[in-house]
C-alpha positions in Angstrom: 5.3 3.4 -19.3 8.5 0.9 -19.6 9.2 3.0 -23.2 9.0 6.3 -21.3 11.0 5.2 -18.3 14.7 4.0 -18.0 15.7 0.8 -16.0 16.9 3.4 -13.2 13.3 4.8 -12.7 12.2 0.8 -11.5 11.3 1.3 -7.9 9.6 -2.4 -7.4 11.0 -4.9 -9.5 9.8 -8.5 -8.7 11.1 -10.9 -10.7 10.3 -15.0 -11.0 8.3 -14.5 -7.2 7.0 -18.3 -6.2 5.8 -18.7 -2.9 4.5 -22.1 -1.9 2.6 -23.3 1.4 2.5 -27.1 1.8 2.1 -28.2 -1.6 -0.5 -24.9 -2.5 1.3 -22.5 -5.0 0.2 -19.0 -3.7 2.9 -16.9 -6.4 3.6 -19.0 -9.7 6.6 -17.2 -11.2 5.3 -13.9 -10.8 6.8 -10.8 -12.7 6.0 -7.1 -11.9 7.9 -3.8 -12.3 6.7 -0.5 -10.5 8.4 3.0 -11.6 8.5 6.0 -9.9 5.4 8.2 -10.2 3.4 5.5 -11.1 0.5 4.1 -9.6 0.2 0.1 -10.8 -3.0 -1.5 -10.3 -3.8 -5.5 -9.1 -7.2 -6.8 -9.4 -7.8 -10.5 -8.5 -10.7 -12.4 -6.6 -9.7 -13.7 -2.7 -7.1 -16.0 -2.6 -5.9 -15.2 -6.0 -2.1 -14.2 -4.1 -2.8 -10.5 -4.3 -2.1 -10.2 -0.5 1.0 -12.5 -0.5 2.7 -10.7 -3.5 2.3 -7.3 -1.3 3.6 -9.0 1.8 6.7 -10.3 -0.1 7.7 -7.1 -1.4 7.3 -5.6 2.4 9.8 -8.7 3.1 7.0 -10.2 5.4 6.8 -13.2 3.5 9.9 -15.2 2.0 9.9 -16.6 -1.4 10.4 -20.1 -2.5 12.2 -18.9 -5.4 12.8 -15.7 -7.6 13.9 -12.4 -5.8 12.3 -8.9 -5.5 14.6 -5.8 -5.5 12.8 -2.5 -4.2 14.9 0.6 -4.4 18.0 -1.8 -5.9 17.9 -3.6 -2.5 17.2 -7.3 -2.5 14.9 -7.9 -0.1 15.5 -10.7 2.4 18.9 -10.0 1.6 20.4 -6.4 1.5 17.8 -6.0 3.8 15.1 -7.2 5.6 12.2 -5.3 5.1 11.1 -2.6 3.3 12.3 1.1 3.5 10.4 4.5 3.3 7.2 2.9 2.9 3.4 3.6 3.5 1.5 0.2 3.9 -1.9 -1.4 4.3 -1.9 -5.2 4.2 -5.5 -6.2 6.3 -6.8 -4.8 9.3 -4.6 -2.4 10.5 -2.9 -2.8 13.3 -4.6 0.2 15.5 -5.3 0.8 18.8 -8.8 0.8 20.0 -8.6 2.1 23.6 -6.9 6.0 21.8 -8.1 8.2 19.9 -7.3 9.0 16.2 -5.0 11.7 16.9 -3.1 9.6 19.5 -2.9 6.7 17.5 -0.9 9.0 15.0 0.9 10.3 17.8 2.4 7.3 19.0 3.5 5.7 15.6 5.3 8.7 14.4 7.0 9.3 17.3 8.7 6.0 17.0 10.8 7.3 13.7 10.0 10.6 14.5 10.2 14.1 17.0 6.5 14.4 17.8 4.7 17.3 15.5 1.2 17.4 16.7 0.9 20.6 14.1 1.6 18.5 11.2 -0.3 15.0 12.3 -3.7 17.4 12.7 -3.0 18.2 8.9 -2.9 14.7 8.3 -5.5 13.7 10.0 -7.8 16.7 8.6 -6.6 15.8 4.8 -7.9 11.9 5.3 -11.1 14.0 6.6 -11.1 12.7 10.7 -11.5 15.6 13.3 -8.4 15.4 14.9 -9.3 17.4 18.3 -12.3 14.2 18.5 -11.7 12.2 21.5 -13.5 9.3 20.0 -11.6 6.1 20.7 -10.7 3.6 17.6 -12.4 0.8 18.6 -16.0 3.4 18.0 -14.6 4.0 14.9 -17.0 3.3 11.8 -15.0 0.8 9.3 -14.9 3.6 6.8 -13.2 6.3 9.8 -11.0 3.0 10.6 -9.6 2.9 6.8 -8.8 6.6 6.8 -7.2 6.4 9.8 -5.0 3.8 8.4 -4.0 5.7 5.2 -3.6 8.7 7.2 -0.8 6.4 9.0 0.2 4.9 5.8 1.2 8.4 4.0 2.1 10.7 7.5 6.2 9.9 7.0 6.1 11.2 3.4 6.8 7.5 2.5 8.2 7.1 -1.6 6.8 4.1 -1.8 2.6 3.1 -0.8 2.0 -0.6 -0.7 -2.4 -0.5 -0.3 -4.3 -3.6 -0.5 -7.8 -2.7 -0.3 -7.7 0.9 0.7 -10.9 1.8 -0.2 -12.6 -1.1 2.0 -15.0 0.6 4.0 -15.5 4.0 2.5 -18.5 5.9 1.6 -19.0 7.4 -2.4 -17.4 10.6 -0.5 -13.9 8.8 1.7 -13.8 7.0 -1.8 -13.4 10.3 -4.0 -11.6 11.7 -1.8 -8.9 8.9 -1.3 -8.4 9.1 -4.9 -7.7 12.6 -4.9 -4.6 11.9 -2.4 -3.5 9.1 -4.3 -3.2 11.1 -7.6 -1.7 14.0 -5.8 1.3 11.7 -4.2 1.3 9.9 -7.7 2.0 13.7 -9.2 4.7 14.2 -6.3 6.8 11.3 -7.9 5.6 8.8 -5.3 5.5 4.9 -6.4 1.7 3.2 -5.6 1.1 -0.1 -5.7 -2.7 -1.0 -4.5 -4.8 -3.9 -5.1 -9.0 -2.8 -5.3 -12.0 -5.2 -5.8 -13.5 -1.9 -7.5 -12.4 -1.8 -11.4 -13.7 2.2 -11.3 -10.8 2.6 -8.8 -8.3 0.7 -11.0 -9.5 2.8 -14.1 -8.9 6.1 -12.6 -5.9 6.0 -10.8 -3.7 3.2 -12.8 -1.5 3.7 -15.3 -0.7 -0.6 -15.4 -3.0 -2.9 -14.4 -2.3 -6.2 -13.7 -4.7 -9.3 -12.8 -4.0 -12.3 -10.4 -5.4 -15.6 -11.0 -4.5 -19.1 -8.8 -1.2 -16.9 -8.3 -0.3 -15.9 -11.5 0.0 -12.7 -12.8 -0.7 -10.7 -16.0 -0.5 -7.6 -17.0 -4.6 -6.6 -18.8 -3.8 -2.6 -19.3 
């Protein structure tokens, strides 16, 4: 990909990334480049620094050393946090007492004029009903984590950060997650994801990267 694509195509460029915690190394000099319209791929057991690396390139976590540049902004310095971005890092942050369609309702309305239209499309493509008045907290993990991608993708974000997005989701959310992944991949979107399933990594990844006791390599 790096032979196809010029330096001006680098969407995440992370570059020397340590992050400690007492005296436990989490990131050990970590290196990564994403392009545009390319989906990179992390595979790593728990607590190999998967979901630190994705929170310091969303700016929630500052590094020790090194310095990651998304979009040619510095993060933690030209700004903050990250821009235009879909993300899933853990349990999303949902609310249990609404329904689906309300829970969309309230977050894009926050960057956004409400477009109930458009979020019933969204919610339809991640496969949730959205005229169900079933609240979130009766949700079934799997309706949960296509709620939460539903969220992650509504603002037409360039850039998906998804650690685990497949976490709950039947042979069926799990084909048809991958089908909106490629689809955004082929719109020139940037995905970054980390999966415990190596089928996952196979078909959508066109880099694939493992993380061991915070280091990082690229396998594919």
């Amino acid at each position: 990909m790096e032979g196809i694509c010029s330096m001006n195509d680098i969407v995440i460029n992370v570059k020397d990334a340590t992050k400690k915690f007492e005296k436990y190394t989490v990131l050990n000099n970590v290196n990564l480049q994403c392009y545009k319209g390319e989906i990179c791929g992390i595979v790593g057991r728990n607590g190999s620094g998967k979901t630190v690396l994705f929170k310091s390139i969303c700016g929630l976590v500052k590094l020790n050393s090194g310095e990651i540049t998304v979009n040619g902004d510095v993060i933690g310095k030209d700004i903050s946090i990250i821009k235009n971005a879909g993300v899933i890092i853990e349990e999303p942050g949902l609310l249990r007492y609404k329904s689906g369609m309300k829970n969309l309702e309230y977050l894009y309305m926050i960057n956004n004029k409400l477009d109930r239209k458009y979020l019933m499309t969204v919610m339809e493509k991640v496969g949730l009903d959205p005229k169900s008045r079933k609240k979130v907290g009766k949700y079934s993990m799997g309706m949960r984590q296509r709620l939460a991608i539903g969220q992650a993708i509504m603002e037409n974000p360039e850039i998906l950060i998804l650690d685990e997005p497949m976490n709950g989701l039947d042979n069926h959310g799990v084909e048809d997650m991958r089908k909106i992944f490629l689809e955004l991949k082929n719109m020139g979107k940037t995905i970054l994801l980390a999966s415990h399933n190596r089928e996952d990594i196979d078909v959508l990844c066109d880099k694939v990267y493992e993380m061991d006791r915070g280091e990082l390599k690229q396998i594919h």
